[in-house]
C-alpha positions, 0 to 999 in steps of 0.5 A: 708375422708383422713382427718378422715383416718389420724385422726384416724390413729394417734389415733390408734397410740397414743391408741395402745402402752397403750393396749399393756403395759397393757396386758404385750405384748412385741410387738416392730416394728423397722425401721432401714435405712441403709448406703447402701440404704436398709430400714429394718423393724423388728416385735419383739414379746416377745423378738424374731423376728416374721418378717423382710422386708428389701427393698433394693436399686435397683437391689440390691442382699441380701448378701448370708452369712446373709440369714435369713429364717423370711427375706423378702427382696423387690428388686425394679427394672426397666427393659425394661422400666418397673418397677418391684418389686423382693420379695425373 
């Protein structure tokens, strides 16, 4: 069953990027990893930013002047022996 899911999956991958060259979408997606520990993820459709994730490292704070309304940012976090996930 993995071994289908993985197969599959890399299909799609090699497929994908064909279907959206021939219907003229500008649809990007970019992983950037960052000095400090964050990983940032961008979707781009027609050359304007629809979403960013940025996961930082842990118990980490977003820079307040840089606040952007289409950023997700998911903090990981361990308090009181327990893992925890921040989404802001």
């Amino acid at each position: 069953m993995r071994k289908s899911i993985c197969i599959l999956f890399a299909m799609v991958m090699l497929i994908w990027p064909n279907v959206v060259l021939a219907a003229e979408y500008m649809l990007n997606i970019n992983v950037i990893k960052q000095e400090d520990g964050t990983t940032c993820t961008e979707l781009w459709y027609d050359n304007k930013m629809v979403w960013r994730i940025a996961v930082l490292a842990d118990g980490a704070k977003p820079v307040s002047g840089f606040y952007n309304t289409k950023t997700t940012y998911i903090a990981p976090d361990i308090r009181d022996g327990l893992f925890m996930i921040k989404v802001q």
